[in-house]
C-alpha positions in Angstrom: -65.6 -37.4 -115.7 -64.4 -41.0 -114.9 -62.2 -43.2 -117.4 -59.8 -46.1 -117.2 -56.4 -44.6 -116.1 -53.4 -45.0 -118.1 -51.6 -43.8 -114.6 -49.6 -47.1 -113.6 -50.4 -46.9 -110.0 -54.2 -46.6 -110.1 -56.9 -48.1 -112.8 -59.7 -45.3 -113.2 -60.0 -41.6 -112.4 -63.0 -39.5 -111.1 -62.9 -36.0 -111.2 -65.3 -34.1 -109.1 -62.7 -31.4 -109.1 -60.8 -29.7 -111.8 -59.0 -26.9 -112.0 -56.0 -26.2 -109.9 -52.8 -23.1 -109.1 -49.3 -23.8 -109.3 -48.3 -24.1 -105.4 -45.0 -25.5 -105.7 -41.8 -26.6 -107.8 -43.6 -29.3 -108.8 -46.3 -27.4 -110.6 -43.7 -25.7 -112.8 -44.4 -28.2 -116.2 -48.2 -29.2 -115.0 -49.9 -31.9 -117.7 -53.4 -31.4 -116.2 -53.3 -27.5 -116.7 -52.3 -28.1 -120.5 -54.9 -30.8 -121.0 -57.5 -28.9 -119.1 -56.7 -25.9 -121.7 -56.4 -28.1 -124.6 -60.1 -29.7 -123.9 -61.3 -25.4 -123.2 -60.0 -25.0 -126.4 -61.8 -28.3 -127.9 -65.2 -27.2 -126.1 -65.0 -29.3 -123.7 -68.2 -28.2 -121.6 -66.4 -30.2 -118.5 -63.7 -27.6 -118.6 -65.7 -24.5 -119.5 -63.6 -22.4 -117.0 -60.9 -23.5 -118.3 -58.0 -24.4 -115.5 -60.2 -22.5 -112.7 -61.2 -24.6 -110.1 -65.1 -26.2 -110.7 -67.1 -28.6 -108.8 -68.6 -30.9 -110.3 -71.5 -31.8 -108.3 -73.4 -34.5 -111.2 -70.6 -36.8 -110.8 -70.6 -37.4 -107.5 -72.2 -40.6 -107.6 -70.4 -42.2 -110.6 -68.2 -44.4 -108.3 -71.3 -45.8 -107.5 -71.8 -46.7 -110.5 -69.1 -49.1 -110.8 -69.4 -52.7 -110.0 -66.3 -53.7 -110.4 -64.0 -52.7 -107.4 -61.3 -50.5 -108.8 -58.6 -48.6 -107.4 -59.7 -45.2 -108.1 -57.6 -42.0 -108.4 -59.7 -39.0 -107.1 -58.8 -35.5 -108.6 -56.2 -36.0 -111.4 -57.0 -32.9 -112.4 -57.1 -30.9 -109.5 -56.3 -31.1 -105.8 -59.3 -31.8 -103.9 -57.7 -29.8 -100.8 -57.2 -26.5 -102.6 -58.6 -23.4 -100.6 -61.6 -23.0 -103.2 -63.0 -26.1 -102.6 -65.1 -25.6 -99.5 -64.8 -28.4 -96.4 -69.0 -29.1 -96.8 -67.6 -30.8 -101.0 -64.9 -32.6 -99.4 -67.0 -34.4 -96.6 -69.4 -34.7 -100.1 -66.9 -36.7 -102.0 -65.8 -38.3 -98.4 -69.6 -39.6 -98.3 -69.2 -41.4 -101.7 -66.1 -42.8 -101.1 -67.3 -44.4 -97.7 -70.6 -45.6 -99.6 -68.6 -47.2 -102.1 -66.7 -49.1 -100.5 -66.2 -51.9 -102.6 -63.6 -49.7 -104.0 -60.0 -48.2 -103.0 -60.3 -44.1 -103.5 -56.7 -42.6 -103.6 -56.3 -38.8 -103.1 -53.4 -36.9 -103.5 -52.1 -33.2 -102.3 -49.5 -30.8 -102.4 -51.8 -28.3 -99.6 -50.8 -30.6 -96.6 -51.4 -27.7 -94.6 -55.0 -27.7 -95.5 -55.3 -31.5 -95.2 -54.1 -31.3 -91.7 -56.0 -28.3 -90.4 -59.2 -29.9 -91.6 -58.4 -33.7 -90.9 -60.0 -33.8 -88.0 -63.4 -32.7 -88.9 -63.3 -35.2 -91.6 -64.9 -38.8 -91.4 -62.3 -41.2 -92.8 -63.8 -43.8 -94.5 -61.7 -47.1 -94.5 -61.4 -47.2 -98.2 -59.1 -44.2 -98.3 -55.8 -43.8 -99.1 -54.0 -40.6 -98.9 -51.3 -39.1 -100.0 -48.9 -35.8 -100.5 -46.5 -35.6 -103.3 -42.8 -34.7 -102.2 -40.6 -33.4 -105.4 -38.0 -32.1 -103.3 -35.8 -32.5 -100.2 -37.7 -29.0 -98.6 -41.3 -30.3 -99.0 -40.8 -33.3 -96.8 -43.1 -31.3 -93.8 -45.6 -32.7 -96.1 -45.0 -36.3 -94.6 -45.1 -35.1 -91.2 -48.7 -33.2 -91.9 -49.6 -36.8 -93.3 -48.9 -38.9 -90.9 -51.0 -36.9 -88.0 -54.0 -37.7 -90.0 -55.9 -40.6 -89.6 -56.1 -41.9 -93.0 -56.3 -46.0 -92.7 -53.3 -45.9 -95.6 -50.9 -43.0 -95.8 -48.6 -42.6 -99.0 -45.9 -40.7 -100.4 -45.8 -39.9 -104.0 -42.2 -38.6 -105.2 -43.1 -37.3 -108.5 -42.0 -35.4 -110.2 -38.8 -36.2 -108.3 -36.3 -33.3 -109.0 -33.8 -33.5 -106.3 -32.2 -36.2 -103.8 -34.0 -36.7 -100.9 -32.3 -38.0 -97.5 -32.9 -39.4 -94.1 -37.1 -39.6 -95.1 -39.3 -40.5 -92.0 -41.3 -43.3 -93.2 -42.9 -43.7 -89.8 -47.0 -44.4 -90.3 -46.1 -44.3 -93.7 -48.0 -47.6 -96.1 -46.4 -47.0 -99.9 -43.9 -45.2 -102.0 -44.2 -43.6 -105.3 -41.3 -42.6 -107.3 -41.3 -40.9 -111.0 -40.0 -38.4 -113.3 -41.1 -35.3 -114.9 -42.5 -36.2 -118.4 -42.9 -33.7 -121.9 -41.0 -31.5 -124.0 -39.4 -29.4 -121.4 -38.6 -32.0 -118.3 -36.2 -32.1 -116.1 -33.8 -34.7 -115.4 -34.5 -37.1 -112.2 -31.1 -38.5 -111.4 -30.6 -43.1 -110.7 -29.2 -42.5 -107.8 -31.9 -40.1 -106.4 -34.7 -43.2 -107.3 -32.3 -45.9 -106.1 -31.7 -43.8 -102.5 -35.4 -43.8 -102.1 -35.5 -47.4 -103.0 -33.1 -48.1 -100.5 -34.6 -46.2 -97.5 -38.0 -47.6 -98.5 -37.0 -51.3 -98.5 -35.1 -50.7 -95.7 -38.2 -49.3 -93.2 -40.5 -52.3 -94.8 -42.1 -49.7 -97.1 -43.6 -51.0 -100.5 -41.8 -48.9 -103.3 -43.4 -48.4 -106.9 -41.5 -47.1 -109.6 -43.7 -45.4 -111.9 -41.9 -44.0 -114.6 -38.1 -42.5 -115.8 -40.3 -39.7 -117.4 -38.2 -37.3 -120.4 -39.6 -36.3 -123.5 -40.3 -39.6 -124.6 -41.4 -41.4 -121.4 -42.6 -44.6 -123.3 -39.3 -45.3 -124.5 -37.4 -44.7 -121.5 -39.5 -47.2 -120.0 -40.1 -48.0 -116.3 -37.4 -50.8 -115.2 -34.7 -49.9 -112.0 -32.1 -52.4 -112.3 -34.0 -54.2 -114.9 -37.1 -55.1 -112.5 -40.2 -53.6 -112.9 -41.2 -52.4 -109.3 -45.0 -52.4 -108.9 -45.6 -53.2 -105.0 -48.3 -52.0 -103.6 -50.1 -51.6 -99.6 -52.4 -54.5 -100.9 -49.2 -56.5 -101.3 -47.1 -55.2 -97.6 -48.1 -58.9 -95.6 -46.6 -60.8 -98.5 -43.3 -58.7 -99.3 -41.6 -58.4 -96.1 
């Protein structure tokens, strides 16, 4: 349940959670649904229930495991704030991530509304950087749920990006993602959308990293904007601006 991430932004995964439901635009083309049913279908005994939602409680501890610090993705194939996973899990997985600190945990959401209602009954370990994805201009109340929370690193992760998005608050806000949808059936993510984002990012003192152009053959299609490869990072904010 963890492995070295091929996700450009983080370097392992841990997966205490898997098993999600489509909440948003977003969701439409989701890779973790079809690799979740693909590994059901392989006999996977991790994904039994297929894309259901499961808790894993035997990995808990496997960050601990890890010597090496690591940024660490939590829930790549779920969304640790979905309504079935109960608050007493979360301040579970909380625990670990405040134990290990030798590492960086990085969670990401869609249910900001959940995030926010339950922030405050949440210990926030140090080590913890959140964040809500934001695919379209009418999901940006996402930011605004994030930034009342008092996680030490707050992040935004456009991705997939399927529409322009203008006049984005980065107030509070520590790091910007961008990317595009990837597989047989993606939709388009237009420049000007990614360099717009860019722009505001650069321009509120905002690390940006560009993750990918995305389309049905993401490798090719490569990541460079402009011919730069843009990989800044919160770790990197004193020395950028």
């Amino acid at each position: 349940m963890s492995f070295i991430s091929k996700i450009e932004w983080t370097e392992a995964t841990w997966n205490p959670v898997t098993g999600c439901t489509k909440i948003s635009e977003g969701c439409r083309h989701c890779y973790a649904e079809k690799l979740a049913l693909r590994l059901k279908a392989m006999n996977n005994p991790r994904y039994f229930n297929g894309f259901d939602i499961t808790l894993h409680y035997d990995v808990l501890g496997d960050p601990l495991k890890w010597n090496k610090p690591k940024k660490i993705f939590v829930n790549s194939m779920s969304d640790l704030f979905h309504e079935k996973v109960p608050i007493s899990f979360i301040e579970k997985v909380f625990e670990v991530i405040r134990i290990a600190n030798h590492h960086n945990f990085q969670i990401l959401t869609k249910r900001s509304e959940r995030l926010l209602q339950i922030a405050p009954f949440l210990k926030w370990p140090a080590n913890l950087w959140m964040g809500v994805t934001v695919e379209m201009e009418n999901f940006t109340y996402r930011i605004s749920h994030l930034r009342q929370t008092p996680a030490k690193i707050k992040f935004i992760s456009f991705e997939p990006l399927l529409s322009n998005i203008n006049e984005i608050n980065f107030e509070g806000i520590d790091w910007a993602i961008v990317g595009g949808e990837s597989g047989p059936k993606s939709r388009i993510m237009e420049k000007e959308w990614v360099i717009n984002i860019r722009n505001q990012a650069l321009y509120n003192k905002v690390p940006f990293f560009f993750k990918q152009w995305g389309g049905k053959n993401k490798k090719k299609a490569g990541r460079l904007l402009d011919g730069k490869t843009w990989n800044q990072t919160p770790q990197l904010r004193a020395g950028l601006f």
